[in-house]
VOTI-360678 format. One record per atom (N, C-alpha, C, O): residue in one letter; x, y, z. Coordinates in steps of 0.001 Angstrom, whole numbers. Example, Ala and Ser with C-alpha at 12.3 -4.5 7.8 and 13.67 -1.06 7.14 Angstrom:
// VOTI-360678
<r "A", <13190, -5690, 7800>>
<r "A", <12300, -4500, 7800>>
<r "A", <13200, -3300, 7800>>
<r "A", <14236, -3319, 8465>>
<r "S", <12850, -2250, 7080>>
<r "S", <13670, -1060, 7140>>
<r "S", <12900, 30, 7870>>
<r "S", <13409, 1138, 8039>>
//
This chain:
// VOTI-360678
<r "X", <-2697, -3712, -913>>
<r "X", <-1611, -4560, -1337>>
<r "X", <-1915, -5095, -2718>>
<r "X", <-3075, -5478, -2867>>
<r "X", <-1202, -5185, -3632>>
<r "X", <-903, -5581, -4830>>
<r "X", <83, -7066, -4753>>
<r "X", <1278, -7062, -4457>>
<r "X", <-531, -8002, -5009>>
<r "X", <175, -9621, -5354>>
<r "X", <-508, -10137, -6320>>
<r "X", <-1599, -9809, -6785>>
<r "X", <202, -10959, -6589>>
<r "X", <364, -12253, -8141>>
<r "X", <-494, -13462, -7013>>
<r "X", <-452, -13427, -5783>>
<r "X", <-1187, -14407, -7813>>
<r "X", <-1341, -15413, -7378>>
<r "X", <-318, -16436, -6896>>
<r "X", <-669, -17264, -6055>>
<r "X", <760, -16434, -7312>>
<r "X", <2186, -17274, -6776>>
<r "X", <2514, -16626, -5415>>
<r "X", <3244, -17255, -4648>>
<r "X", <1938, -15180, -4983>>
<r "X", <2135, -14737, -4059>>
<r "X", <3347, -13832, -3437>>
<r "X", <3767, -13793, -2281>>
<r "X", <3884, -12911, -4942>>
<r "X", <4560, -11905, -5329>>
<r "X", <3654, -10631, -4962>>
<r "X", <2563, -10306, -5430>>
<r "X", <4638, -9858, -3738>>
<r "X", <3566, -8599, -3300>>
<r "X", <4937, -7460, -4053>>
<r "X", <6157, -7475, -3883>>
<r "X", <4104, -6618, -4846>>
<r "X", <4582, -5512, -4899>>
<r "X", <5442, -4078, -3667>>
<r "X", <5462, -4026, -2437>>
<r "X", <5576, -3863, -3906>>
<r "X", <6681, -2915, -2926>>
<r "X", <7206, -1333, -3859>>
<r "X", <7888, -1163, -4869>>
<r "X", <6648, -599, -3125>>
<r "X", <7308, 463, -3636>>
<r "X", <8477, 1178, -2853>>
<r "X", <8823, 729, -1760>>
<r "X", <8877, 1904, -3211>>
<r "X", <10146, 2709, -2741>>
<r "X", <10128, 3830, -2817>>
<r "X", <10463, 4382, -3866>>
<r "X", <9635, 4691, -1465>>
<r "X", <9347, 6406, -1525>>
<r "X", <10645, 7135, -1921>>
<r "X", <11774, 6774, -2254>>
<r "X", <10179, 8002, -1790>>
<r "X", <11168, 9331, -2318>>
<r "X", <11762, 9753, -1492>>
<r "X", <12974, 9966, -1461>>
<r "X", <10404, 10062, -126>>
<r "X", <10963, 10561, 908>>
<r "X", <10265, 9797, 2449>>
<r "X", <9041, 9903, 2520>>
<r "X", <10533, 9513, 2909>>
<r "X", <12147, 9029, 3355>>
<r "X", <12943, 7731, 2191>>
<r "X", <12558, 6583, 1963>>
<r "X", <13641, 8165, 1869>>
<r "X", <14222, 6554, 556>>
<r "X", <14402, 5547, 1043>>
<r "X", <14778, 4648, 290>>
<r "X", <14206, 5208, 2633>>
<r "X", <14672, 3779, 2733>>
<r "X", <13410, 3308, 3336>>
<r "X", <13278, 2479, 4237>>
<r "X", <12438, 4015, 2650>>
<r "X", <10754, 3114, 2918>>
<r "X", <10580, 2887, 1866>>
<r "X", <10742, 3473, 796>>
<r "X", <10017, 1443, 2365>>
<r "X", <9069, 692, 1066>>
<r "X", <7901, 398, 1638>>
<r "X", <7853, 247, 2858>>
<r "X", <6977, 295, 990>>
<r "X", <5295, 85, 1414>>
<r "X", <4890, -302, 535>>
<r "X", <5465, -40, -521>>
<r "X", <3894, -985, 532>>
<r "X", <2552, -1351, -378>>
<r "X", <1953, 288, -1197>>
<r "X", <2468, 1394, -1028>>
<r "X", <1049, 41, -1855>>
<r "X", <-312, 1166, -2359>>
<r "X", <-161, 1845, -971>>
<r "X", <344, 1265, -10>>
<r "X", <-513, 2786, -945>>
<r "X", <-893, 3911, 554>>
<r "X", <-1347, 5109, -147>>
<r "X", <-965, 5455, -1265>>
<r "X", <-2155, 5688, 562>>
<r "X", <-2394, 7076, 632>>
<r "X", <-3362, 7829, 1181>>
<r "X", <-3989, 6894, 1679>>
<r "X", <-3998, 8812, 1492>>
<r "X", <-4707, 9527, 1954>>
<r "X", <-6040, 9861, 1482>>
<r "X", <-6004, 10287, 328>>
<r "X", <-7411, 9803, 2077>>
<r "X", <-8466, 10233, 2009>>
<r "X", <-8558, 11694, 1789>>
<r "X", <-8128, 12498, 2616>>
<r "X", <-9235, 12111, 445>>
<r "X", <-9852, 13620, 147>>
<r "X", <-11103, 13727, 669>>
<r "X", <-11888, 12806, 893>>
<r "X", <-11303, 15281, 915>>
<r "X", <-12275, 15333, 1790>>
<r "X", <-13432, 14825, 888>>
<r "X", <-13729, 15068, -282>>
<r "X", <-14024, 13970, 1923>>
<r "X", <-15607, 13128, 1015>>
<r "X", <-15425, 12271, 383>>
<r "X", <-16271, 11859, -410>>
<r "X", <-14189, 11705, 550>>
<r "X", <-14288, 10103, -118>>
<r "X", <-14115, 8977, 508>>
<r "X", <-13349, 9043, 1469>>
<r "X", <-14618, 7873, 255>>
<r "X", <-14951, 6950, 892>>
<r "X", <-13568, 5966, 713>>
<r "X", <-12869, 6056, -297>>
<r "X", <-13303, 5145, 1669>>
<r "X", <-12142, 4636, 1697>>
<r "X", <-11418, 3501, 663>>
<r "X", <-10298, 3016, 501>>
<r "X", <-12934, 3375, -6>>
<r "X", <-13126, 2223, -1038>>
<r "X", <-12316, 2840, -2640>>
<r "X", <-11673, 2326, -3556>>
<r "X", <-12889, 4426, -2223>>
<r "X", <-12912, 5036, -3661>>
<r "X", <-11445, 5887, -3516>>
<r "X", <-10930, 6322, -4546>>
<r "X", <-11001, 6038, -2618>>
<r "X", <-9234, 5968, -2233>>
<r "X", <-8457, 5034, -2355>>
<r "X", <-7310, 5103, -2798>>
<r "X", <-8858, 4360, -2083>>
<r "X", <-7686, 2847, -2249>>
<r "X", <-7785, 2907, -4148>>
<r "X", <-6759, 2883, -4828>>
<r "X", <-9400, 2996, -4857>>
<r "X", <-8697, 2904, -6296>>
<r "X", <-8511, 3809, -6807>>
<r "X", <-8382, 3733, -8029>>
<r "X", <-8413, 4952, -6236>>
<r "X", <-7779, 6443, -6871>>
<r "X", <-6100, 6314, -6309>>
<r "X", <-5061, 6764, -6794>>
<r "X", <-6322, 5617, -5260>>
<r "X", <-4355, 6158, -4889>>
<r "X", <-3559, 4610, -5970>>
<r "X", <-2460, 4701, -6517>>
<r "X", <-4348, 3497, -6023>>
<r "X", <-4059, 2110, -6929>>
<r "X", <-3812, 3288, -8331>>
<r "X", <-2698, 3781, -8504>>
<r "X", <-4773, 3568, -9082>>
<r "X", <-4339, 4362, -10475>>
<r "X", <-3028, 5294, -10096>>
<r "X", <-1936, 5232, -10660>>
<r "X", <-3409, 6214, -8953>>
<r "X", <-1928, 7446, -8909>>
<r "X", <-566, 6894, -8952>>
<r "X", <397, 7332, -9581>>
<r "X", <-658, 5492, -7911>>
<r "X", <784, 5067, -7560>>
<r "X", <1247, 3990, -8875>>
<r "X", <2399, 4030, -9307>>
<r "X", <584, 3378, -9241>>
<r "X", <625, 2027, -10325>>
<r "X", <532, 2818, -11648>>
<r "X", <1356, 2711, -12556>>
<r "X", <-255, 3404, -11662>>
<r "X", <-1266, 3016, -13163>>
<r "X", <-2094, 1923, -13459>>
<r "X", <-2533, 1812, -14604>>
<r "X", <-2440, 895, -12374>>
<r "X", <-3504, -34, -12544>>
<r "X", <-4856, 634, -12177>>
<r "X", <-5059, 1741, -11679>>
<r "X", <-5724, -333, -12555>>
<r "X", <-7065, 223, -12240>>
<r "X", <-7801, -1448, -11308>>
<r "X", <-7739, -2613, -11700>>
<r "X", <-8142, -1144, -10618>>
<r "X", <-8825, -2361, -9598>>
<r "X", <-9643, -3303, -10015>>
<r "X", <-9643, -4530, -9919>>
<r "X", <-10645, -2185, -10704>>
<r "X", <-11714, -2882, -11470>>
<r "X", <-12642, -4242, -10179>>
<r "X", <-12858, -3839, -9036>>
<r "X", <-12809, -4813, -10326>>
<r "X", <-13742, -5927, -9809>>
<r "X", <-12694, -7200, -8985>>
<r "X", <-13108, -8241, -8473>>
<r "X", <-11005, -6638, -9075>>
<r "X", <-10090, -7258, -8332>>
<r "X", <-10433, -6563, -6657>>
<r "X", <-10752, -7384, -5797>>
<r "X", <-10371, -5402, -6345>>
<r "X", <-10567, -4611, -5434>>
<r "X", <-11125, -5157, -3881>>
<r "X", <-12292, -4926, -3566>>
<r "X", <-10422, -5721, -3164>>
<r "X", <-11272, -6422, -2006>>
<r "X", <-10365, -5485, -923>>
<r "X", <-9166, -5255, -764>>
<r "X", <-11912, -4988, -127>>
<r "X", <-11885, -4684, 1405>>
<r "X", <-11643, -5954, 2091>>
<r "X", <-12155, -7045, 1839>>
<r "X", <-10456, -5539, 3346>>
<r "X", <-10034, -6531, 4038>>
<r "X", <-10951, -6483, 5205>>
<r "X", <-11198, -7483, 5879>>
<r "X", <-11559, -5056, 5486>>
<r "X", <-11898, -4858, 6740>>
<r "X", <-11546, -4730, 8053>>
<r "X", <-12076, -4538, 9148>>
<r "X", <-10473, -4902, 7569>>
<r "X", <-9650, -3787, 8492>>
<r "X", <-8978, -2900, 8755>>
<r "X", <-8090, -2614, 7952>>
<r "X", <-9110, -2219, 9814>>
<r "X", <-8200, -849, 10183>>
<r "X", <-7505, -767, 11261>>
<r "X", <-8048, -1169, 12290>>
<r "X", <-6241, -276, 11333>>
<r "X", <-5343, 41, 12284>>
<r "X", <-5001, 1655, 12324>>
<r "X", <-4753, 2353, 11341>>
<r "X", <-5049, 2083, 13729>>
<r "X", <-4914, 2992, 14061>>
<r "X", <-3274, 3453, 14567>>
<r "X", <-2866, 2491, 15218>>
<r "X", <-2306, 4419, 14527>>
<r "X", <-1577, 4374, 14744>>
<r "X", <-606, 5675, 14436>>
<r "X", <-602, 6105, 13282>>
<r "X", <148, 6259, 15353>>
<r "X", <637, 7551, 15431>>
<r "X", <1496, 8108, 14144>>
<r "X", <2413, 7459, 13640>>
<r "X", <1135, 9206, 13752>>
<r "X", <1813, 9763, 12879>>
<r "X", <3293, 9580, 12562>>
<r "X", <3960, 10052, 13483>>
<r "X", <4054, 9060, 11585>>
<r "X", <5239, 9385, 11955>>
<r "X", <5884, 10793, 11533>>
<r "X", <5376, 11697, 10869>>
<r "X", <7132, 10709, 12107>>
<r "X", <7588, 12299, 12333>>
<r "X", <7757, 12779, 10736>>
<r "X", <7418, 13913, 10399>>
<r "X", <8262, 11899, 9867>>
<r "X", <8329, 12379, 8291>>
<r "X", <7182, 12627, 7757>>
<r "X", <7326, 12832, 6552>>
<r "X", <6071, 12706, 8109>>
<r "X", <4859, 12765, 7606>>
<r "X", <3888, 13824, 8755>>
<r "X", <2712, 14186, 8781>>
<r "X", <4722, 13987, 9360>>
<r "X", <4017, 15422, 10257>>
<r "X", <3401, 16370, 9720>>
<r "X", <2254, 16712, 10009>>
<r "X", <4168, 16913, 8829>>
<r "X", <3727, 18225, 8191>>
<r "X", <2910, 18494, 7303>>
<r "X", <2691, 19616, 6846>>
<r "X", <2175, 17045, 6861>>
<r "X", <858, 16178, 6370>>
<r "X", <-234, 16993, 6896>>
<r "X", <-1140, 17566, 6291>>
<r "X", <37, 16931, 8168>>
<r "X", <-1186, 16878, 9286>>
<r "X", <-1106, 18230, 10113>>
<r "X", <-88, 18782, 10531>>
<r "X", <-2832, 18749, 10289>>
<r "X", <-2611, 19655, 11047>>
<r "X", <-2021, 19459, 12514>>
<r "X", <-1874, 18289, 12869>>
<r "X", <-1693, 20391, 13339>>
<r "X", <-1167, 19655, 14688>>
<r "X", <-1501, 19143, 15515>>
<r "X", <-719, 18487, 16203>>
<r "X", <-2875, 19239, 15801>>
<r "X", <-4044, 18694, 16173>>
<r "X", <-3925, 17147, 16238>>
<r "X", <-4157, 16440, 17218>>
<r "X", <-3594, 16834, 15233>>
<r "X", <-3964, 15243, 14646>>
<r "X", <-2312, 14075, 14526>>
<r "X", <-1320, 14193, 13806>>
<r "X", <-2585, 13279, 15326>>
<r "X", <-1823, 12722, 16468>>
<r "X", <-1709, 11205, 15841>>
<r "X", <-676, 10543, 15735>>
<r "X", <-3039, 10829, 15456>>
<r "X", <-3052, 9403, 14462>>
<r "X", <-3379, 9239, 13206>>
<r "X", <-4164, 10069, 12750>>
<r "X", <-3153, 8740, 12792>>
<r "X", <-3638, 8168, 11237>>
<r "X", <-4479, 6809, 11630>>
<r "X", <-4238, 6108, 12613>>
<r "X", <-5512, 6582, 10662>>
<r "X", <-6111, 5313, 10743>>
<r "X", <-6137, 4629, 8908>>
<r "X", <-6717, 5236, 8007>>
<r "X", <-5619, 3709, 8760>>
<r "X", <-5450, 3260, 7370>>
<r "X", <-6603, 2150, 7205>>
<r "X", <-7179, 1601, 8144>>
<r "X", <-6753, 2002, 6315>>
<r "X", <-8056, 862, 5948>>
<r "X", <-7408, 181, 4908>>
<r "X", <-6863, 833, 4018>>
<r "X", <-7390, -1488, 4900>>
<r "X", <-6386, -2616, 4045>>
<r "X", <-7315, -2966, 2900>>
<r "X", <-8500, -3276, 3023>>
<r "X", <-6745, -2893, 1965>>
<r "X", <-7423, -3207, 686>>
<r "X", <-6616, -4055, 218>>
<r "X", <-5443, -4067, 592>>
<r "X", <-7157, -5034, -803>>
<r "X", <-5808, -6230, -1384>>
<r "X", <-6536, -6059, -2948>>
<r "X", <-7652, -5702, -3326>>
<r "X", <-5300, -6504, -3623>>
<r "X", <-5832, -6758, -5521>>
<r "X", <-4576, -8009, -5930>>
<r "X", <-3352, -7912, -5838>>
<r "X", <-5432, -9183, -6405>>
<r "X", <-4664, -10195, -7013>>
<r "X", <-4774, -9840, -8380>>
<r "X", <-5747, -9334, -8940>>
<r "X", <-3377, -10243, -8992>>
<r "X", <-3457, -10365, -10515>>
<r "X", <-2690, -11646, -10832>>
<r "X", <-1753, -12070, -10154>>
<r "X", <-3269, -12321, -12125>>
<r "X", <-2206, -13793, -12599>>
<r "X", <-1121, -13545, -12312>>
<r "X", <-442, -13750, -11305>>
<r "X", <-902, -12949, -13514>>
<r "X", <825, -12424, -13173>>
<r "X", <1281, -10954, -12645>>
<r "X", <628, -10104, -12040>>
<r "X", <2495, -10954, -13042>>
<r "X", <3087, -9304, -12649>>
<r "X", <2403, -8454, -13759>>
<r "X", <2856, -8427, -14904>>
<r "X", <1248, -7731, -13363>>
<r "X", <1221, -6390, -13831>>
<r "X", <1707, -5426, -14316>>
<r "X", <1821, -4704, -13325>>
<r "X", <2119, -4828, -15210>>
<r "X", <2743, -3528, -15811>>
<r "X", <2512, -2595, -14580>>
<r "X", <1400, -2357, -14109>>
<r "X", <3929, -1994, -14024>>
<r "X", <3608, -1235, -13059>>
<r "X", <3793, 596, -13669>>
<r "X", <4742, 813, -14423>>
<r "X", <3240, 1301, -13444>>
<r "X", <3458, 2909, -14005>>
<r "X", <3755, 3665, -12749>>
<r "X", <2798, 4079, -12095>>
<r "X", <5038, 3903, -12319>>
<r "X", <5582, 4453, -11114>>
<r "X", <4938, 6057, -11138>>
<r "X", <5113, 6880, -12037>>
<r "X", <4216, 6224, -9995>>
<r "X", <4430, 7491, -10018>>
<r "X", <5427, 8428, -9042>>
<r "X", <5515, 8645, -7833>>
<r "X", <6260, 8939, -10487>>
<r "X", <8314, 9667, -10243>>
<r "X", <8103, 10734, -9112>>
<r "X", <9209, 11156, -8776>>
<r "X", <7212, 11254, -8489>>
<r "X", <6972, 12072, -7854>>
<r "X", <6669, 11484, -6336>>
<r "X", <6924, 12126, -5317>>
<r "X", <6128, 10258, -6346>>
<r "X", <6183, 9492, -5200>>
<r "X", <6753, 8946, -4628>>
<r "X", <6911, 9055, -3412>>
<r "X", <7494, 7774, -5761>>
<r "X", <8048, 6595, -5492>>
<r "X", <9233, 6705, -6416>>
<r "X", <9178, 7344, -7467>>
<r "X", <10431, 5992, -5949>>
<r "X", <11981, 5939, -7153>>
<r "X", <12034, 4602, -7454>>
<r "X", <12769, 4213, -8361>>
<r "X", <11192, 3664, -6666>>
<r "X", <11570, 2236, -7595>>
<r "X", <10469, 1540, -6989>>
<r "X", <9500, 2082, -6457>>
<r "X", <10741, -89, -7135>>
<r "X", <9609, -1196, -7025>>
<r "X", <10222, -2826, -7131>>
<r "X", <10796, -3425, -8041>>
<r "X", <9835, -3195, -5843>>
<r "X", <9998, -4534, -6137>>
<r "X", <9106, -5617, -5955>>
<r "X", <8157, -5298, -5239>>
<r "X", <9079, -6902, -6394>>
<r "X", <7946, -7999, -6700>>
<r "X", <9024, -8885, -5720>>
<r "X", <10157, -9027, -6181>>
<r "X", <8733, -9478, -4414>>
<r "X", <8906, -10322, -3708>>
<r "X", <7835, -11141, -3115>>
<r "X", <6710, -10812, -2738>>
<r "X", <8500, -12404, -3117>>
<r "X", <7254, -13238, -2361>>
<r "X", <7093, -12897, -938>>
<r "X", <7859, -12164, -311>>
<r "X", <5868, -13575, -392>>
<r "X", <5402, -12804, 265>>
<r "X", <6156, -12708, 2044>>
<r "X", <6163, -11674, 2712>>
<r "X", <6656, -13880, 2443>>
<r "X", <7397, -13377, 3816>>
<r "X", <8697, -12381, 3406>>
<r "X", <9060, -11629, 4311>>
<r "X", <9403, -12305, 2182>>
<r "X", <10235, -11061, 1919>>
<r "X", <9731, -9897, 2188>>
<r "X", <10208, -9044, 2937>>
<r "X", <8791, -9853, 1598>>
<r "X", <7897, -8249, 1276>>
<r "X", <7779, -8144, 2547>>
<r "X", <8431, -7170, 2924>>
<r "X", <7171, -8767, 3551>>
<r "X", <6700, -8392, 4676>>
<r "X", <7801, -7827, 6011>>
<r "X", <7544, -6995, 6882>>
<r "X", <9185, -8678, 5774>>
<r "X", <9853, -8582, 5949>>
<r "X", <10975, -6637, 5509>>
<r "X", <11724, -6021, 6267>>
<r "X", <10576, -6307, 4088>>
<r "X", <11229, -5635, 3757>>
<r "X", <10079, -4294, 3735>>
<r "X", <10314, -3092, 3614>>
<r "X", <9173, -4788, 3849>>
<r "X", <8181, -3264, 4217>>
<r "X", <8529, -2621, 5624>>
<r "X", <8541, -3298, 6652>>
<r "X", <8838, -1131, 5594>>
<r "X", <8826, -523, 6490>>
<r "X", <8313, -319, 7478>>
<r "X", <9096, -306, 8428>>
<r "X", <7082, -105, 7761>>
<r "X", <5561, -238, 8237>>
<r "X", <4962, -1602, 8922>>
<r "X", <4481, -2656, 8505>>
<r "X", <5261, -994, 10245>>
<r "X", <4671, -2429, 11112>>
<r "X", <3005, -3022, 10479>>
<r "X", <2819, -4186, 10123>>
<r "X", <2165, -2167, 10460>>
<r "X", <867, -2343, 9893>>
<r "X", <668, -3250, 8781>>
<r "X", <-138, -4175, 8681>>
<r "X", <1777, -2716, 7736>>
<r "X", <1973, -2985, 6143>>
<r "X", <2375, -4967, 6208>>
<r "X", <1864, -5926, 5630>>
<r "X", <3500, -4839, 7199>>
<r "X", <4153, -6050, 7301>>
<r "X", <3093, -7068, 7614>>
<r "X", <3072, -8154, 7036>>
<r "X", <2080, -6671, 8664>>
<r "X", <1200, -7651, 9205>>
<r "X", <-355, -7699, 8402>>
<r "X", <-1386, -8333, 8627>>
<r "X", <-127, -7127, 7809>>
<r "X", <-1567, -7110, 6279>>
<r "X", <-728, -8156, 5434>>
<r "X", <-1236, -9258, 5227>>
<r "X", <573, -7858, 4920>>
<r "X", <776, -8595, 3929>>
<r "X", <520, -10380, 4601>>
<r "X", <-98, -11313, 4087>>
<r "X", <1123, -10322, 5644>>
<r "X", <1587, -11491, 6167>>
<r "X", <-162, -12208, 6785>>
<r "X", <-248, -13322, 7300>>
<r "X", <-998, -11561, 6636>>
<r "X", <-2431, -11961, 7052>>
<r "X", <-3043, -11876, 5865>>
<r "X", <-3643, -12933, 5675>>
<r "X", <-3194, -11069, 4901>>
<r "X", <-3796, -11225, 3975>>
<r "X", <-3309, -11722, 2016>>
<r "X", <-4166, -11855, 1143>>
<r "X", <-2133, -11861, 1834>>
<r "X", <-1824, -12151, 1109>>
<r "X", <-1627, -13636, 1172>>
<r "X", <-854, -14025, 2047>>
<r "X", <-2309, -14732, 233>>
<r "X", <-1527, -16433, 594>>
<r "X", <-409, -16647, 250>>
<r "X", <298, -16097, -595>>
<r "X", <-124, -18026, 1372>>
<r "X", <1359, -17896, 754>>
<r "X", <1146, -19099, -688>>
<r "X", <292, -19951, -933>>
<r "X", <2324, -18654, -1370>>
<r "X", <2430, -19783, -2541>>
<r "X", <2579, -20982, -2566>>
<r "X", <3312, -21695, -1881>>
<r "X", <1288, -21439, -4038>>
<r "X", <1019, -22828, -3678>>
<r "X", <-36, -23223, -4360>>
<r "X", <-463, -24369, -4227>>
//
């Protein structure tokens, strides 16, 4: 998750399916550590870089594939397990969309965002790990 200290969480807007929005997300290459994914998929999706903002939440949720993202996965493989990472910045960040991922982006405080994220998981990270403003 990406937020402002006032407690503005970023939100992106996939491509596919278009009426998801999520936080940062993405997938582990083979041999990388979950630490060094969260700031490789932070540069792919943003164009930010983490740098020494970068905090493991330590936690992970496990939870079934959804059907738009099937064809991700061999057939075999039934769950996904995501690992929560958070990055504060003062303000709003320069965001660098990546057009191939995502079609837009929004900066809401934080029971909106949580509210307007797709992703049961997503909703309850923001709403546990982001403060509220203040």
């Amino acid at each position: 998750m990406v937020y402002t200290r006032t407690g503005e969480v970023l939100l992106l807007q996939r491509r596919h399916p278009p009426d998801f929005w999520q936080s940062v997300t993405g997938s582990l290459k083979r041999g990388e550590s979950p630490d060094s994914a969260a700031r490789r998929e932070l540069e792919e999706e943003t164009g930010l870089e983490a740098g020494s903002r970068l905090v493991d939440c330590r936690q992970q949720n496990r939870f079934p594939i959804l059907p738009a993202w099937r064809h991700r996965y061999d057939p075999e493989v039934l769950y996904n397990t995501e690992s929560v990472y958070r990055t504060e910045y003062e303000d709003r960040p320069e965001i660098r969309l990546n057009p191939e991922e995502h079609r837009s982006l929004l900066w809401l405080p934080r029971d909106l965002a949580a509210q307007q994220a797709s992703s049961h998981t997503n909703q309850a990270a923001i709403l546990e790990w982001v403060p509220t403003a203040g």
